[in-house]
matplotlib code that plots the C-alpha trace (Angstrom):
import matplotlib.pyplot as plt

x = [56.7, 53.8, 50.9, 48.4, 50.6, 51.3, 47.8, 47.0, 49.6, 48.4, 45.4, 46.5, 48.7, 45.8, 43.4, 46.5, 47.1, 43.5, 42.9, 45.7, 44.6, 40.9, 42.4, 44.7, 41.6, 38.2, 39.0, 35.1, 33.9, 35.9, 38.1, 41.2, 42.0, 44.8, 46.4, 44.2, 46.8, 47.7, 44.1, 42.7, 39.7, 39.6, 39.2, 39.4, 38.2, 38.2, 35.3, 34.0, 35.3, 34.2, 34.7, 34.4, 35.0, 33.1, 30.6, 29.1, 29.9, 30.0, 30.2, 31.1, 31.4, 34.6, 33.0, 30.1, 31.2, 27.3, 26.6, 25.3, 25.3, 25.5, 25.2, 24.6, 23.8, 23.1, 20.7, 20.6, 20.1, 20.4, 19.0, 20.9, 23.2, 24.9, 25.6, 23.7, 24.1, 20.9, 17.6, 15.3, 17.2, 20.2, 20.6, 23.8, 25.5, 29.2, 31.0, 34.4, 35.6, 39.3, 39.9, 42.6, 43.5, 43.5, 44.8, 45.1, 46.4, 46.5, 42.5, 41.2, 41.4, 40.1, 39.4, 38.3, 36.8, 37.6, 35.6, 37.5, 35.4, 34.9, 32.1, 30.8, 30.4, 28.0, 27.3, 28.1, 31.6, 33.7, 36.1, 34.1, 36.1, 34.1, 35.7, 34.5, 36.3, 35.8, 37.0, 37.7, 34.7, 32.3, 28.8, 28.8, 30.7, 31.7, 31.5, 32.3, 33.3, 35.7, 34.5, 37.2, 36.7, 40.3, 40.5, 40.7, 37.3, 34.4, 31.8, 29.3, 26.1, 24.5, 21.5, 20.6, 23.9, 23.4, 24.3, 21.4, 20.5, 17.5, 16.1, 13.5, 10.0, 8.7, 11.6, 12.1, 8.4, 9.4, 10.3, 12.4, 12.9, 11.9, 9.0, 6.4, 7.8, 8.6, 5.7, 4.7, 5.2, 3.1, 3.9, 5.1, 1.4, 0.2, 1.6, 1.2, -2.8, -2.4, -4.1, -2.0, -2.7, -2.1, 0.9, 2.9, 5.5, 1.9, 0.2, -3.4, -3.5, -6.4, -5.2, -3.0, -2.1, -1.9, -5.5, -7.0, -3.7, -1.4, 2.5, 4.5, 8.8, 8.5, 6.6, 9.9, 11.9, 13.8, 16.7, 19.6, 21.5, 18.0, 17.5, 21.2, 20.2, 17.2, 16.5, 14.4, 14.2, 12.8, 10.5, 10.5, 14.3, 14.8, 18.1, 17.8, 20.1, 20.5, 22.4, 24.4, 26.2, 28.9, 30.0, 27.5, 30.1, 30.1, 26.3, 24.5, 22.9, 23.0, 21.1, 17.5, 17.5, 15.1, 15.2, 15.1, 16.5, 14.5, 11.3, 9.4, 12.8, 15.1, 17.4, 19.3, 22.2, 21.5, 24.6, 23.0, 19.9, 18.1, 14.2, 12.7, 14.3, 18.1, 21.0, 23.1, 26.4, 28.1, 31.4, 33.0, 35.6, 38.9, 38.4, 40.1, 37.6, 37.2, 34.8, 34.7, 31.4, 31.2, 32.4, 28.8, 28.7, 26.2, 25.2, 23.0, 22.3, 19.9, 17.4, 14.4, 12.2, 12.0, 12.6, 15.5, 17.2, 16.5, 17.4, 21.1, 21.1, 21.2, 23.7, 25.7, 25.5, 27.2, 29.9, 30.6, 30.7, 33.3, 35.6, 34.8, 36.9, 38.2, 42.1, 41.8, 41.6, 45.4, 47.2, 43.6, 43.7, 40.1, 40.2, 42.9, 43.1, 42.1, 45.4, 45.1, 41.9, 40.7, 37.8, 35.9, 34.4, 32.0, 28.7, 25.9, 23.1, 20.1, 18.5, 15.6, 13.6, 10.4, 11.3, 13.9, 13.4, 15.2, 18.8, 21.0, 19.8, 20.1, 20.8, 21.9, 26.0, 27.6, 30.5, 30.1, 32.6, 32.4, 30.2, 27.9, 25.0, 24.6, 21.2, 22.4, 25.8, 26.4, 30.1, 32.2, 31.9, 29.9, 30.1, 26.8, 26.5, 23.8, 24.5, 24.0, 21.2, 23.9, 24.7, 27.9, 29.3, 32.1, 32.1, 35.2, 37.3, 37.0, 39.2, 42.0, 40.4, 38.5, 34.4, 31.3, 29.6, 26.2, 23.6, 19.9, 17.8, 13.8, 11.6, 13.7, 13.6, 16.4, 20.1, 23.2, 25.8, 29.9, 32.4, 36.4, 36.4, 39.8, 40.3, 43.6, 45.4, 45.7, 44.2, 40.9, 39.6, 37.7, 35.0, 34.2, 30.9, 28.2, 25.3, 22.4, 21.0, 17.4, 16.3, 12.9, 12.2, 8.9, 6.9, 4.8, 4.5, 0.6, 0.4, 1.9, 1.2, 3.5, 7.1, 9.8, 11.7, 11.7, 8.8, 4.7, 4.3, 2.8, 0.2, -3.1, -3.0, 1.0, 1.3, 0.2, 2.1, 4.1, 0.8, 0.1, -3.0, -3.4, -5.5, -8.3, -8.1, -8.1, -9.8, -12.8, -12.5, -11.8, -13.3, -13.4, -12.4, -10.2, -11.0, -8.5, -9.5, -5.4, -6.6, -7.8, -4.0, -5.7, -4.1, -2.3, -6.9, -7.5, -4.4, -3.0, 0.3, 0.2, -1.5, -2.7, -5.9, -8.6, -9.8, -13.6, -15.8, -15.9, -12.0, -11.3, -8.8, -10.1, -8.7, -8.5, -8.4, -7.1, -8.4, -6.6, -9.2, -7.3, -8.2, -7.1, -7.5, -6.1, -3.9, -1.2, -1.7, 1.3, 3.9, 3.9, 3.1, 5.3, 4.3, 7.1, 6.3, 8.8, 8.1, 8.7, 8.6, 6.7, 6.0, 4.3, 2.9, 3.2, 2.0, -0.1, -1.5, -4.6, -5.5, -9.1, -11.0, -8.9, -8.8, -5.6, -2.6, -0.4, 2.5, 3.2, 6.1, 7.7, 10.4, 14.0, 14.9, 17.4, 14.5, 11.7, 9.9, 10.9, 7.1, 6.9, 3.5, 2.8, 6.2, 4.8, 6.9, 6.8, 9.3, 11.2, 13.9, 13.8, 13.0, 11.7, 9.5, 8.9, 5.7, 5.6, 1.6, 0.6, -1.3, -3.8, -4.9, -5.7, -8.8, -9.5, -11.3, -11.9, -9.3, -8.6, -5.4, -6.0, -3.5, -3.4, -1.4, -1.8, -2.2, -5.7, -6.2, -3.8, -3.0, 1.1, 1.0, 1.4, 2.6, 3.9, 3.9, 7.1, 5.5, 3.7, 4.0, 2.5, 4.2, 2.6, 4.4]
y = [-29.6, -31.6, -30.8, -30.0, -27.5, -26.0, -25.2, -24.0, -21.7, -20.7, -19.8, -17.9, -15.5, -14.8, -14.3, -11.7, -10.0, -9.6, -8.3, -5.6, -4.7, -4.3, -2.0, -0.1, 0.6, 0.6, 1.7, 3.3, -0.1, -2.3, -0.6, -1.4, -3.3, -2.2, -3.8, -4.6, -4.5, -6.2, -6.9, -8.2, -6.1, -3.9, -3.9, -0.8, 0.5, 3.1, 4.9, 2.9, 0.7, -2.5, -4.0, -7.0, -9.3, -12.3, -11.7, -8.7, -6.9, -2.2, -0.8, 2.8, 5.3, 7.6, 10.7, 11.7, 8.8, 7.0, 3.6, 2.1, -1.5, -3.4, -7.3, -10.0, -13.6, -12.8, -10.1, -6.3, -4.5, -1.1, 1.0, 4.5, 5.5, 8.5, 11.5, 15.0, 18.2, 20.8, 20.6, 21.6, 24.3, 24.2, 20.6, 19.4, 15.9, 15.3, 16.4, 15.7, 13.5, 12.5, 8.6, 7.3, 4.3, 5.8, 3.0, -0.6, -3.7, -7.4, -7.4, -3.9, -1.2, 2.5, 3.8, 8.0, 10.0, 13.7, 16.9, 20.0, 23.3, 24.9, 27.7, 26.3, 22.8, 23.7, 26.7, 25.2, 26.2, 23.0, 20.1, 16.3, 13.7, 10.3, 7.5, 3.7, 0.7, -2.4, -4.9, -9.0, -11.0, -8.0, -8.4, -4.8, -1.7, 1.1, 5.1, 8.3, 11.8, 14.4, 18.3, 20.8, 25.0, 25.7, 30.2, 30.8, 30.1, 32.2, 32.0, 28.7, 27.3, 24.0, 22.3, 18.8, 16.8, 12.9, 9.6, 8.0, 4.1, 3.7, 0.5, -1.7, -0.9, -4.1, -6.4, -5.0, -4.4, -4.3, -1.2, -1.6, 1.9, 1.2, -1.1, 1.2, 1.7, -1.9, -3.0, -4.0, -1.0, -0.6, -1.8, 0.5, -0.3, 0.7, 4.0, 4.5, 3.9, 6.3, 10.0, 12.9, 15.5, 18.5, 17.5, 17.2, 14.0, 12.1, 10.5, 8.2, 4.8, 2.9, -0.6, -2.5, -3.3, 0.0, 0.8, 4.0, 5.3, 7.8, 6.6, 9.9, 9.7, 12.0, 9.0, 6.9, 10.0, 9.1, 10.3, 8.1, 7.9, 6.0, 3.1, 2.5, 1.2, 1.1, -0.2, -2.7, -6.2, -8.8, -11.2, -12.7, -12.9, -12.9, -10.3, -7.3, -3.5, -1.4, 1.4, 0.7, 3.3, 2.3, 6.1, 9.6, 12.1, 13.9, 14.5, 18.2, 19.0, 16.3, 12.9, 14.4, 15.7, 13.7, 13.3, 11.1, 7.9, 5.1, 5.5, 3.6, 1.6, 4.4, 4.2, 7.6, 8.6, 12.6, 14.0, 17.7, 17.4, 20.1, 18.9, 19.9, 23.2, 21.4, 23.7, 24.3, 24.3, 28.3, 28.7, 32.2, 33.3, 33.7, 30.3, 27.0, 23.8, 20.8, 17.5, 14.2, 12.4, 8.7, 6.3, 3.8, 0.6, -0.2, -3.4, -6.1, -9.7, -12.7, -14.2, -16.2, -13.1, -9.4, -9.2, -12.2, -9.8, -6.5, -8.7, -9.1, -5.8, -4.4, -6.9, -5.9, -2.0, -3.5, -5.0, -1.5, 0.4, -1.9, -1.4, 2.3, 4.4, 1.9, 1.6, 1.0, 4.9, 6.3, 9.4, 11.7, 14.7, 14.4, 10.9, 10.3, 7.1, 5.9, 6.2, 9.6, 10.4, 10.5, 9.6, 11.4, 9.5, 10.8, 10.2, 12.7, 13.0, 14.8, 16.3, 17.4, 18.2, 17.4, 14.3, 12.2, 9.3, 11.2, 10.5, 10.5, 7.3, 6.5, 10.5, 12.0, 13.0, 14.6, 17.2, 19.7, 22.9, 25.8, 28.5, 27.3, 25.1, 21.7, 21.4, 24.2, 23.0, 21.3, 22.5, 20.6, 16.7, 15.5, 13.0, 11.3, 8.1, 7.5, 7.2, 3.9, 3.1, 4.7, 7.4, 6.4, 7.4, 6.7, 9.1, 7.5, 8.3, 12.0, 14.6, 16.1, 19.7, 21.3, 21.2, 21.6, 18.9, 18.9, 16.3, 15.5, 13.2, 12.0, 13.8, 16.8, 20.4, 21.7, 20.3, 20.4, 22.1, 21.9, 24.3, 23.6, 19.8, 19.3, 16.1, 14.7, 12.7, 8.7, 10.2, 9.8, 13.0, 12.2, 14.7, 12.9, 13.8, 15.9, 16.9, 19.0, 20.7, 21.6, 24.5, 24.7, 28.5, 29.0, 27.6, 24.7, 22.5, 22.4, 20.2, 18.8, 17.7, 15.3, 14.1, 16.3, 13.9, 16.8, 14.7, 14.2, 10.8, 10.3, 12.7, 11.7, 10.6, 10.1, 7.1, 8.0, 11.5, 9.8, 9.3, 12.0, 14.6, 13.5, 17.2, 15.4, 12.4, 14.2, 17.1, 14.7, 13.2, 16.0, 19.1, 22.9, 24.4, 21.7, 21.4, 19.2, 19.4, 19.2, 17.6, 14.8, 14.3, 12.2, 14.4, 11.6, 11.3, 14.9, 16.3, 16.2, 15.7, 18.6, 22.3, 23.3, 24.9, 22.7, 21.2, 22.0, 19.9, 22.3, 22.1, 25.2, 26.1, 27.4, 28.8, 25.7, 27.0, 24.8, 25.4, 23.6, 23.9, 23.8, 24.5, 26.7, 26.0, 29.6, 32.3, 34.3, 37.9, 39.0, 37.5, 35.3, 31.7, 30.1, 28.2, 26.9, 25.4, 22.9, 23.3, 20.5, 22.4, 25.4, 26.6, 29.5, 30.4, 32.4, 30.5, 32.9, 32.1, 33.6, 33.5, 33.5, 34.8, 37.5, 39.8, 40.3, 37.8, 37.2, 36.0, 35.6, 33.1, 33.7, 31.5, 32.5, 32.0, 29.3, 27.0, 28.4, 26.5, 22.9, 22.3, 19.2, 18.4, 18.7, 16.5, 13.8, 14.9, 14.8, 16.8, 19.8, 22.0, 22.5, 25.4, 26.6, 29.1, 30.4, 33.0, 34.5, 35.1, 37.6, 36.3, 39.1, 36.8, 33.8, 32.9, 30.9, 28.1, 27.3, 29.2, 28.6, 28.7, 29.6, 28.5, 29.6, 29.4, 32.4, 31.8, 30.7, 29.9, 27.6, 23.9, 23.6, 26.3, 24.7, 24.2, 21.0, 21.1, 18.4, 19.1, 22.3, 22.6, 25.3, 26.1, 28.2, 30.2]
z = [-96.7, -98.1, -100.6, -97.8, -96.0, -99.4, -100.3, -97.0, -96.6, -100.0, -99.5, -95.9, -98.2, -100.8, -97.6, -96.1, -99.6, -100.3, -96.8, -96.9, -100.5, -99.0, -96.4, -98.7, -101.2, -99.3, -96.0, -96.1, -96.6, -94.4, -92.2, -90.8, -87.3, -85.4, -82.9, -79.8, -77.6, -74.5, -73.1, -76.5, -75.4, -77.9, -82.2, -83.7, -87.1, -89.2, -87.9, -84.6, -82.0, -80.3, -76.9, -76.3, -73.3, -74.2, -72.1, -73.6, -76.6, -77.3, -80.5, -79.9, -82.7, -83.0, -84.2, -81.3, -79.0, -79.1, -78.2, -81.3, -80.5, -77.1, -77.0, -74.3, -75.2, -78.6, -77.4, -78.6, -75.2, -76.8, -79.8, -78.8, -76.0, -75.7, -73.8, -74.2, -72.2, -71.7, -73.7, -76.7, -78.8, -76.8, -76.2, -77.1, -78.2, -78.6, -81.7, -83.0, -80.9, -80.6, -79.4, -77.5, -75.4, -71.9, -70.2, -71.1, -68.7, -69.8, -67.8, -68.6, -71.3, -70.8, -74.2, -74.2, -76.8, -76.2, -77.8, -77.3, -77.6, -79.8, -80.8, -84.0, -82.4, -79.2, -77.0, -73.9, -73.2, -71.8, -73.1, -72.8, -72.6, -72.2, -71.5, -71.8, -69.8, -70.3, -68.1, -68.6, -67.4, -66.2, -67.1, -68.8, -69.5, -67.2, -68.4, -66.9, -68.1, -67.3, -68.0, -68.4, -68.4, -69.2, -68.2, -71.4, -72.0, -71.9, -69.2, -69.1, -68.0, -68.2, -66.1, -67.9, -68.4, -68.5, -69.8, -71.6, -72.2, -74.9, -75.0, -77.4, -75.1, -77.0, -75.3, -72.7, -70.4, -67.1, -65.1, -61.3, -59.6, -56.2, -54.3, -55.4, -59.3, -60.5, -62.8, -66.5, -69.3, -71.8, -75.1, -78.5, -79.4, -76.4, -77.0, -80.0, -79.3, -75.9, -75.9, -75.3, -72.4, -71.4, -70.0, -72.7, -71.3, -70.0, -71.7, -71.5, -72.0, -74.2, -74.5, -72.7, -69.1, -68.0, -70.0, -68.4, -66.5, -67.4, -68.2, -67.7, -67.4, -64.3, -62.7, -61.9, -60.5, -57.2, -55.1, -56.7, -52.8, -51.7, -54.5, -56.1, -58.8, -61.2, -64.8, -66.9, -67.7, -70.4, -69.1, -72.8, -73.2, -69.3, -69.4, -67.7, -68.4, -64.9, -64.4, -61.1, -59.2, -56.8, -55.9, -55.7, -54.9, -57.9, -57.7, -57.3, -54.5, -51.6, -51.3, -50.9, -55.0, -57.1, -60.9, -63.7, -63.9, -65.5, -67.9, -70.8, -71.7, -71.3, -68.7, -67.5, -65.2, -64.7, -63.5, -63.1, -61.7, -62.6, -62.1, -58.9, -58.4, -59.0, -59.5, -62.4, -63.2, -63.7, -64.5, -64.9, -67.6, -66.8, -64.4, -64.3, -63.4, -63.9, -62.5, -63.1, -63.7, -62.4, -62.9, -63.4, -64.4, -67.5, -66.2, -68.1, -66.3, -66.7, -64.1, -64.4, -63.6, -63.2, -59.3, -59.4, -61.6, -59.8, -56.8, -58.7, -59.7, -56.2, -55.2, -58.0, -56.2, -52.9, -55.1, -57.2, -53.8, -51.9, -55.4, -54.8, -55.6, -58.6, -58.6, -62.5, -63.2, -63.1, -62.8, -63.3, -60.9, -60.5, -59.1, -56.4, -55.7, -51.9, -50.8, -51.5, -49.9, -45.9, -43.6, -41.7, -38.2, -35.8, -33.7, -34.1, -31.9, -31.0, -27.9, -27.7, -24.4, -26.1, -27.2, -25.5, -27.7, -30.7, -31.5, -34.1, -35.7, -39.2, -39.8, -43.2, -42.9, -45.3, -46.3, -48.8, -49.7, -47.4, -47.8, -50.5, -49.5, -50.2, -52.0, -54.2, -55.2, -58.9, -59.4, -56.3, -54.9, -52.0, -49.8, -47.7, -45.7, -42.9, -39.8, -38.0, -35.0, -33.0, -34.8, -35.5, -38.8, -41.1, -44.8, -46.6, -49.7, -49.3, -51.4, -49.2, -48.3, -45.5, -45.8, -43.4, -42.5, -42.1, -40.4, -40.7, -39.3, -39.5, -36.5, -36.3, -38.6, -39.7, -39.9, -37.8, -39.6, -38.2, -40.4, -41.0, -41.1, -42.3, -44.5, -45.0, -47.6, -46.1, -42.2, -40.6, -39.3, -36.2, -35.7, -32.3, -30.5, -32.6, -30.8, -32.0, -28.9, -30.1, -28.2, -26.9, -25.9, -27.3, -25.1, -24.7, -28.2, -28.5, -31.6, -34.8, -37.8, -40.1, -39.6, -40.4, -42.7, -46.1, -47.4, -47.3, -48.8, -44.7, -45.6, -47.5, -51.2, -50.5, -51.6, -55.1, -55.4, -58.6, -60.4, -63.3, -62.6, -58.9, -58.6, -60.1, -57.6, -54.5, -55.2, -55.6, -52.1, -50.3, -48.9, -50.0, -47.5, -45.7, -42.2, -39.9, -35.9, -34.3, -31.3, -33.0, -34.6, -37.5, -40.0, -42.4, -43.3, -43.6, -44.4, -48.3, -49.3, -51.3, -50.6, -54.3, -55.7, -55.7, -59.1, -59.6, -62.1, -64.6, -65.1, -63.2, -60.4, -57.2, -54.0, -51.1, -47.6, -45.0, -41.8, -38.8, -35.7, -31.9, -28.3, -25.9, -22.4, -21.2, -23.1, -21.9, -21.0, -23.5, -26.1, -29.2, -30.0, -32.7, -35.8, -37.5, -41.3, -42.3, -46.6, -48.6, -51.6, -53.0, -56.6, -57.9, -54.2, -51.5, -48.0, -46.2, -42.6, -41.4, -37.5, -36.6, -39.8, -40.0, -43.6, -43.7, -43.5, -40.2, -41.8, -45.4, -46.5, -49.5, -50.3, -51.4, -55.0, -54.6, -53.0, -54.6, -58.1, -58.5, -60.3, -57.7, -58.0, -61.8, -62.3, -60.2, -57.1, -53.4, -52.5, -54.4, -52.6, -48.4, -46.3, -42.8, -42.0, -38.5, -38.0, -34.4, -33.5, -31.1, -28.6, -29.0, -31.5, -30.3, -27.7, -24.9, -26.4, -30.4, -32.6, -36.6, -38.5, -42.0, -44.5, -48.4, -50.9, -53.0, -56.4, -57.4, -61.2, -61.9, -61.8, -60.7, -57.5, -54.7, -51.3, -49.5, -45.8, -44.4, -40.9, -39.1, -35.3, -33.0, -29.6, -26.9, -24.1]

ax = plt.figure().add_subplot(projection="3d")
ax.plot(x, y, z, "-o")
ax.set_aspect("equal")
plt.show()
């Protein structure tokens, strides 16, 4: 052995000695790395762990399982990330977490940080285990979570549960949501220079490129079915974090439910939706359940601009949901793999003797557990897919069970609803020929006003429904009362997307009467006409319809519990939970010639009751 060797090997067994001796007697200041195992994915320390594929690098801590550190090109893409469950007093962030490797391959590791219940650590009544994966060459790091109610436990409730990304606002300035949502956010100075309102997440801008507008989280909210993905990007650094989401079957309450999902450089996947009426999670004592939550991919890329990287971002979605479900999770009860799960097939369409150019077109499918409704459902999984021009329809990679399958489509009310669709493990259920007969006894339809797709962005002012304090824009363009003449049919002009009291100049809260004007050429001797109110949403109202001046109300519509609230208009909303409302009139009422339908909601005073009208229709026998 010669003298070089020597002293190099030397040296190697002071460096070994003096790093087991570091170990042995500082462990709070260094740590100690175990082995990394087979994917070399993984070094873990005393207290955290980082992943690291090359391409981007985690630090997770042990004890709560937070994000403290997240890396791409060099670049910090993180300040915090972690998972919380409810809010204010009761909010909750994981405690006592024990980590273990999950799963690990020579490409992959699963590494899962579990906090068992327990009374002193959080009120809420479940097991969390969240689990990280990190796989070789993926440009970020996948998450999901597994709750667990075990019978012993006592009951449980939770709304808000989420997985939340925060980000430096002064790197990273643009926000991508949708085509209406994806612009420059203001800067930390900007904010910090902004005037608070009496809204307390809004807030005025005084400098800055969004000077004189109002930045407010519930601006961005979206259905998460519709967009995919959403997120923010760097047009300094030119990197961009999304969240991407390749499956939604473990989301409450069906593909119409809005929330939260990106704001001023925080990025969030909201498993229970609980803005906008959403339902919450219940779970009794003395009952066994469990659900998994995701998994999502937290994905970071880097473009020459904002829309090249939202543009990769969305590709990145089609990618997640071909993998879907991923083969990489093993032997979890909650996530058969697809060989364990079935397809439903089917063609829905629509008749309708009014109008024989609807079909079953680009409908809303989807399967949900029996006897519980779809848009109030948090505990169970669902599974959506639109239908194609034909109405042809394929929902894969369902759970083996039986559900009802329900269908929806733009221009008609309602839904189509099939019980006892039996799913298979490894079969395709073929539902064959669905077809929602939509019967016309009432009579002639006279006129109608919007499109019945659950939604008034058609209506006037919809195109700015995500805008804070909209009251204050509209109510100073249009009329007190609201007059709208139906046989002109111009009522996307006169119409607003949302029935509220109308904001007066001194900063008060009237009563705004909507008066819809039709003609009668003759009326029948006897019977009913029908009105039927397809409702949007309504919150703190009642929808009372008045028929030619009359003092006292015809009809008075006030909504079931379960769809009732939802606060649509105040959280920057077009849309809160669904309902129909059908009013038979006497035709004692009505007159041969000019006649007035008076609608009110029936809370004047205040700013957040409202109404919003989907689509109103009046048919005639």
């Amino acid at each position: 052995m010669n003298y070089l060797c020597i002293k190099n090997f030397a040296v190697y067994s002071i460096r070994l000695v003096l790093f087991f001796l570091i170990c042995s007697i500082m462990p709070a200041f260094a740590g100690c790395i175990q082995d990394t195992g087979p994917s070399g994915l993984m070094k873990d320390y005393r207290d955290s762990i980082i992943l690291n594929n090359g391409v981007v690098s985690v630090t997770l801590t042990k004890y709560d399982a937070n994000i403290i550190s997240y890396k791409y090109k060099g670049i910090q893409m993180l300040i915090d990330g972690y998972y919380s469950m409810d809010g204010k007093a009761t909010m909750m962030h994981l405690k006592h977490c024990v980590v273990t490797v999950a799963s690990e391959t020579t490409d992959l590791i699963d590494v899962s940080f579990k906090s068992t219940w327990q009374k002193a650590y959080r009120q809420q009544a479940v097991d969390i285990d969240v689990h990280y994966v990190m796989q070789k060459g993926k440009s970020g790091v996948y998450s999901y979570a597994v709750l667990t109610h075990p019978k012993t436990y006592p009951d449980v409730t939770f709304g808000e549960w989420r997985m939340v990304w925060k980000m430096d606002m002064d790197r990273f300035d643009h926000i991508m949501v949708d085509s209406i949502r994806n612009r420059i956010l203001p800067s930390k100075a900007d904010m910090e220079a902004a005037k608070k309102t009496s809204i307390p997440e809004a807030v005025k801008l005084t400098t800055g490129v969004m000077k004189d507008q109002y930045e407010c989280k519930y601006s961005y909210s979206v259905e998460y079915h519709d967009v995919g993905t959403f997120g923010h990007a760097s047009t300094k650094d030119k990197v961009g974090a999304w969240m991407v989401l390749g499956g939604y079957d473990y989301f409450n309450d069906g593909p119409t439910q809005a929330d939260l999902n990106a704001g001023l450089a925080i990025n969030i996947v909201h498993f229970g939706r609980d803005h906008y009426s959403g339902s919450g999670t219940t779970v009794a004592a003395g009952e066994d359940w469990s659900k998994i939550y995701g998994p999502f991919l937290l994905y970071v890329n880097s473009g020459a601009n904002a829309d090249a990287m939202w543009a990769d971002a969305k590709k990145q979605v089609k990618t997640e949901k071909a993998a879907w479900p991923y083969a990489w999770i093993k032997n979890n009860a909650e996530y058969p793999a697809k060989a364990q799960r079935g397809i439903v097939s089917g063609t829905f369409a629509v008749h309708d003797p009014y109008k024989p150019k609807l079909t079953g077109a680009y409908a809303w499918v989807g399967l949900s557990s029996p006897g519980v409704h779809w848009e109030k459902d948090s505990r169970t999984y669902q599974y959506w897919i639109k239908a194609d021009a034909k109405g042809n329809f394929t929902i894969p990679d369902v759970r083996p069970g039986t559900y009802d399958l329900h269908a929806f489509v733009t221009g008609a009310v309602d839904e189509y609803t099939q019980q006892g669709i039996v799913v298979n493990t490894g079969k395709i259920t073929n539902a064959g020929l669905l077809t929602r007969n939509i019967i016309r006894d009432k009579g002639n339809l006279l006129w109608e006003i919007g499109i019945p797709d659950r939604k008034t962005s058609e209506f006037k002012f919809g195109d700015k429904y995500f805008e804070p304090f909209m009251w204050e824009t509209y109510s100073r363009v249009l009329p007190n009362p609201l007059v709208y003449d139906a046989d002109k049919g111009d009522w996307k002009d006169k119409l607003n997307y949302a029935h509220s009291n109308y904001y007066t100049p001194d900063s008060t809260f009237v009563s705004w009467p909507w008066n819809i004007n039709f003609k009668l050429k003759a009326v029948p001797q006897a019977g009913f006409a029908t009105l039927t109110f397809a409702i949007a949403g309504i919150h703190n109202s009642s929808l009372r319809v008045y028929i030619n001046g009359e003092s006292q109300p015809t009809g008075v519509y006030m909504a079931a519990p379960e769809v009732y609230g939802g606060n649509a208009l105040v959280r920057e909303g077009n849309h809160a939970k669904y309902s129909v409302y059908t009013l038979q009139v006497p035709v004692s009422k009505l007159h041969t010639g000019g006649n007035t339908i008076t609608l009110s909601q029936g809370h004047a005073g205040s700013r957040d009751a409202n109404v919003m009208y989907d689509y109103i229709c009046m048919e005639m026998p």
